[in-house]
Structures are given as C-alpha cells and as structure tokens.
N, C-alpha and C positions, 0 to 999 in steps of 0.2 A: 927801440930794440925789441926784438921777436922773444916771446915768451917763452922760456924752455919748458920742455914737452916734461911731463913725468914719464916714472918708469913705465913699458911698456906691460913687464910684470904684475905690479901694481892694477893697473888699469884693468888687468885678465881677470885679477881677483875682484876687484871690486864691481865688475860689470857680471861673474857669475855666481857671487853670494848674495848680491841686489836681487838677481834673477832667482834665484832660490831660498831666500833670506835666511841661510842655512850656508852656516862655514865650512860646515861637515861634508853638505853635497856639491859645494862649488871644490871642496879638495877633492871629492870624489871624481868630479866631471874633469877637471885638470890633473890628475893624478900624480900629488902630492899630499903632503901630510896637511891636517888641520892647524896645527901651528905654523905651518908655512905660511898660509894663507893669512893667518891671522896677522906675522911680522911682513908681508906684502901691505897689506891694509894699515897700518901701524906705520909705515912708510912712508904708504901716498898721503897720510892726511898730516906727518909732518912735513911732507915735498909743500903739499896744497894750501898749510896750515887752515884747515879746513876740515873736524870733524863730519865724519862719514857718514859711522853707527853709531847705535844708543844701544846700549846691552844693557839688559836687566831683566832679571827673574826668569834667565833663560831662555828670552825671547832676543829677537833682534828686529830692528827697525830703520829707517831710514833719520834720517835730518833734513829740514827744508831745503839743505844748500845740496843735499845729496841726490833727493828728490828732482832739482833743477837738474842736476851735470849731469844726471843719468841718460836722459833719454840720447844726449850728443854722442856718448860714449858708445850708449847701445848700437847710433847708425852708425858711428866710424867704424867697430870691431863686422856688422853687417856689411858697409863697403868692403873691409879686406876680405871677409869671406867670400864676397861677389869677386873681386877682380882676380882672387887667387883660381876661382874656379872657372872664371873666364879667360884668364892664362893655361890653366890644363888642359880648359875642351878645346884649345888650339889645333892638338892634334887629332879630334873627334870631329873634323870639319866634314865627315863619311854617314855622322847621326844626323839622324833629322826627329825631333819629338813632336809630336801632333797632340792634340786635347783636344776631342770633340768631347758630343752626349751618348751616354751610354746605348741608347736605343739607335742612333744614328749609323754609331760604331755596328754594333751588332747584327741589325738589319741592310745596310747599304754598302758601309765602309770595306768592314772587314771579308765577304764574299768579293772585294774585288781588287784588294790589297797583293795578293800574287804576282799581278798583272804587272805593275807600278815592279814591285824588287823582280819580276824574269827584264824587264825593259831596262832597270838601275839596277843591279847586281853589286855596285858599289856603293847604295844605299842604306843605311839600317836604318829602316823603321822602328820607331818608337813609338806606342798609342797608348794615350792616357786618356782617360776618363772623369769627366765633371761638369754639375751643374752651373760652377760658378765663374764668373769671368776671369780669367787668366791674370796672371801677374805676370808679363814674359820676363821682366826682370831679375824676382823672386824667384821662379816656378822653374824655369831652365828651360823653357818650351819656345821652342821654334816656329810653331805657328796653330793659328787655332780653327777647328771648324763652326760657327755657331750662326746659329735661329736670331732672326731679328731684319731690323731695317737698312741696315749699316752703318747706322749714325752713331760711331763709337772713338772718340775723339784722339788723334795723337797716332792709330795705327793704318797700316794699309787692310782695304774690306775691298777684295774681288766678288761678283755675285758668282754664285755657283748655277742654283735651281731655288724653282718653287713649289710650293706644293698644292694640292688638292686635297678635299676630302669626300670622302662617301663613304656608305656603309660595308661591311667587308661581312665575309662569315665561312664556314665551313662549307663546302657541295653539299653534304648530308644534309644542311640544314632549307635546301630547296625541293628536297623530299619528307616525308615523312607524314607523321601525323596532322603535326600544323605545321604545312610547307610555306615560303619565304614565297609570297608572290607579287604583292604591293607593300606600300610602305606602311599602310594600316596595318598589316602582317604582324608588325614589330612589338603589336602590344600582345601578342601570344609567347615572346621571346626575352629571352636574359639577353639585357644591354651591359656592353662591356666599358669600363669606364677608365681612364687613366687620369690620374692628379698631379703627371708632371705640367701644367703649365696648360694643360687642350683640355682640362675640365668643360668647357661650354661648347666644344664642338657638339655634341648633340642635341642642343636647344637651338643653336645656328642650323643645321640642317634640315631636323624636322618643320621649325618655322618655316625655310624656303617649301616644305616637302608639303606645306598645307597643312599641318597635323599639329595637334595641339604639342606645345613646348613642355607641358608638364608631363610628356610620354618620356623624358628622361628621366625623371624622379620616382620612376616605377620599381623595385627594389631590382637590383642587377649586383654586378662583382665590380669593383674599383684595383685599380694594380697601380704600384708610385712610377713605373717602369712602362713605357710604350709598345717595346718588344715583350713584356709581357702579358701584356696585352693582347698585341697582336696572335701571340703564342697561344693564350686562352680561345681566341677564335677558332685557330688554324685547329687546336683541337675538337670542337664545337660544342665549348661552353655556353656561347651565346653570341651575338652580333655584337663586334667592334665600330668605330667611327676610324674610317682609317684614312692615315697621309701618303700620298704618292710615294716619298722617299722610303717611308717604311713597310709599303706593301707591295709594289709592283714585283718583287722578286717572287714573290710567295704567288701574289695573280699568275704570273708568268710559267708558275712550274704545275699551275693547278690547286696547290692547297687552301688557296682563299678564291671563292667567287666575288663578285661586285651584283648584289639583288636587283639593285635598282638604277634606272639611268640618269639620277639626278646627282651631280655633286655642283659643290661650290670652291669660287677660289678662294687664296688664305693672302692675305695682304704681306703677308711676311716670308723671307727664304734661308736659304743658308748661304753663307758666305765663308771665304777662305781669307782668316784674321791674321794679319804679321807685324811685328814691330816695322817700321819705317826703313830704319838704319839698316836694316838685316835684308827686306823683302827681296831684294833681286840676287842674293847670296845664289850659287848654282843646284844647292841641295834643294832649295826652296823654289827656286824655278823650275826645275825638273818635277816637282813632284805638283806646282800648280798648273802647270802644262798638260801633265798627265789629271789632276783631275777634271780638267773643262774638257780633255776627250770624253772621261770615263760619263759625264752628266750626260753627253750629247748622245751617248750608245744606247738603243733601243733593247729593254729583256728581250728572251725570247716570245714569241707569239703570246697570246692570250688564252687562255682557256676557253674552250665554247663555249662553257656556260657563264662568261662575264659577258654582259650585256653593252652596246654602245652607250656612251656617255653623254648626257645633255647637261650641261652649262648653266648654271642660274647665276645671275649675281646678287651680291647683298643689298 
C-alpha cells in the first residue's frame, strides 16, 4: 500500500526553517506567525514520528534523519516551483531570454539586436548576461550564446562565428611622438590586458610576430571586461589584443585601426546554445535564423588606415 503523504503545510515549514535554521524567518518568509510554524513542525514529526529539530540554548539544528529527508524535500518543493512557472510562461510563448557574455553582448549583439525585433515585432527580447554556463532549467533562459568548442553535452550548439585576433589601437596612436609602425613599436606603448579568459593572447601573438614573449609582461592596464578593454583603446590608452567579434564594428566606423598585418586564428567560436526539447520552438527559430544572417553581413568598409591582414598559424 502507498505511503500516505504528510501535510503539505508541514513540509513548507519544515523545508524553510531547515533553510534558515530560524523559526522566526521561515514564519517571516511564509507569512504566518512563529507559533504556527512551530505547531506545523510538531505535526510532521508526529505524522513521521521522526524528530526533526534539536532546540537548545536557543539554537536550532537538524537530526540525522532530518539531515537525510531534507535534500528530497528540497528538490520536490523546487519541481513545483519549476512546473508552476512553466505552466505560467505558457502564455509568454512571445519571450525569448538569451544569456550571452557581457563583452559579446555589448560590443556585437546589442548594436544589431533592432534589426532581429523591426523583422519579429512579436518577439520580446530578453538579454542576460554571464560568465557561467546556463542552467536552462533553473535560469528560465531560452537559449544561450557562448565561446568554446561545442562539446557541451545534452544541448543543441549551432556554430555561429570565429574569431581572430590582432592588435587594435586608437588612429592617434599611428602619429605622434612614438608612432605605431612595426610591431617592435609596441615596446614604446601601454598594452592593454583583459583577464576574462584571453589573458595570453599577447604572448600567442607577439611569439607568431617574432618578438620576444616577455614584451607582454611590460607594465600595461588589465580590465575583467573585454569591452572594456576594447574601450580603453578606442580611447588611446594604449594597444589592445583584439577579437574580430568585438572589434570589427569599432574597425568599421574608424575608431580602432589594426597596426599591423599579422593576426592569428583562435581554435575556438561562438555558438548558439538551446535545450534539445525546446531548440526548434518558433521564438527560437526565428531568432537563430536571423543570427546566422546577422554573422554572414559584412560592417561597413574598413578604415584606410587598417592595413590588409596576413594570416599566421600557430
């Protein structure tokens, strides 16, 4: 015979004064009184006949058996949170939430995100931002943009683009006092550094460039942020190490030149990340549709003063 359920009640209480170890703030968070909670708990553990808590000296604690039952409790009350809020966004079948990286966002995505809502007009974009891998389950997110190989197990990975890199820098900075004219140049110059993740592009490139590796360790500015980076060049703090996705806009309108005509490829791309079950959904279609146009569309022309490109490999 089937185990009868305890109270549902019970179960509320006791999964958020576990979670707070505080009677006080689980009656705070369910908004009832502290004695309630306390005759809830008082309940399930004669339902369970299974003490819960240990109270003493105004502390509260768990019991090993309480310890055990928690963690099941915790994911059931978590399913109904998911399925309740996957029965709501039923009628939000018009959102679409995206999670790229911040720098991605900022420098590529969002200058051409317009385009995507004048074409879907009855789409709401959503864009979130993070270094971390997605939870699509968790997170509420519909689909993700991110850096890598695409060996990410369980979801669908379309390729988008790849990138390159080379050095970037302000026009200003191919005049002046000590102007940018070879890549020996660069030891008159502040090298701009970012630490999300491309910390060694500038040992990768000056190695191809023939130049000693340890011309990166020359004191320069470090940013956590690529677009800020990029940003500190556009002003002309000093010469960035830059990726095709996050510079060609800036190349394109003039504010970044490219010095020199050596870059190299990056083994790695971006791709457009979806749960399985969801991928061919028509929000989701529409909007991966529209980005393998948007990869293939060329900026506008180049600046005269960026130079043709030569190709090294690693």
């Amino acid at each position: 015979m089937a185990a009868r359920l305890p109270s549902l009640n019970g179960l509320r209480a006791f999964e958020a004064a576990a979670r707070h170890m505080s009677f006080t703030l689980a009656a705070s968070e369910l908004n009832v009184t502290q004695t309630a909670i306390s005759h809830q708990i008082r309940r399930l553990e004669e339902e369970l006949g299974v003490r819960l808590f240990v109270r003493q000296n105004r502390t509260l604690s768990l019991t090993p058996e309480a310890k055990e039952y928690l963690p099941g409790i915790r994911a059931a009350f978590n399913d109904l949170r998911l399925a309740t809020d996957r029965l709501l966004r039923r009628d939000d079948g018009n959102v679409l939430t995206v999670s790229t990286l911040a720098s991605l966002a900022a420098k590529w995505l969002l200058p051409r995100i317009s385009d995507f809502q004048e074409k879907h007009p009855g789409i709401d974009v959503r864009i979130t931002t993070s270094m971390a891998l997605v939870d699509f389950r968790r997170d509420g997110v519909d689909a993700a943009i991110r850096y890598g190989r695409g060996q990410w197990p369980g979801v669908r990975a379309d390729w988008l683009m790849a990138d390159r890199m080379f050095p970037v820098c302000s026009p200003e900075l191919l005049k002046g006092k000590k102007p940018l004219r070879k890549p020996e140049d660069l030891a008159d110059h502040v090298l701009l550094h970012s630490s999300a993740g491309n910390d060694d592009d500038w040992r990768l490139w000056l190695t191809a460039a023939g130049l000693p590796p340890d011309l990166s360790r020359q004191p320069g500015v470090t940013f956590d942020m690529v677009f800020m980076t990029i940003q500190a060049a556009i002003d002309g703090l000093g010469v960035a190490m830059g990726r095709t996705s996050y510079v060609q806009d800036d190349i394109a309108k003039g504010r970044l030149v490219v010095p020199f005509e050596i870059e190299l490829p990056v083994d790695a791309g971006f791709y457009l990340v979806s749960p399985e079950a969801r991928a061919d959904s028509p929000k989701l279609s529409a909007f991966r549709n529209w980005l393998m146009e948007a990869v293939k569309a060329k900026p506008e022309p180049l600046a005269e003063t960026t130079l043709p490109m030569r190709r090294l490999q690693l």
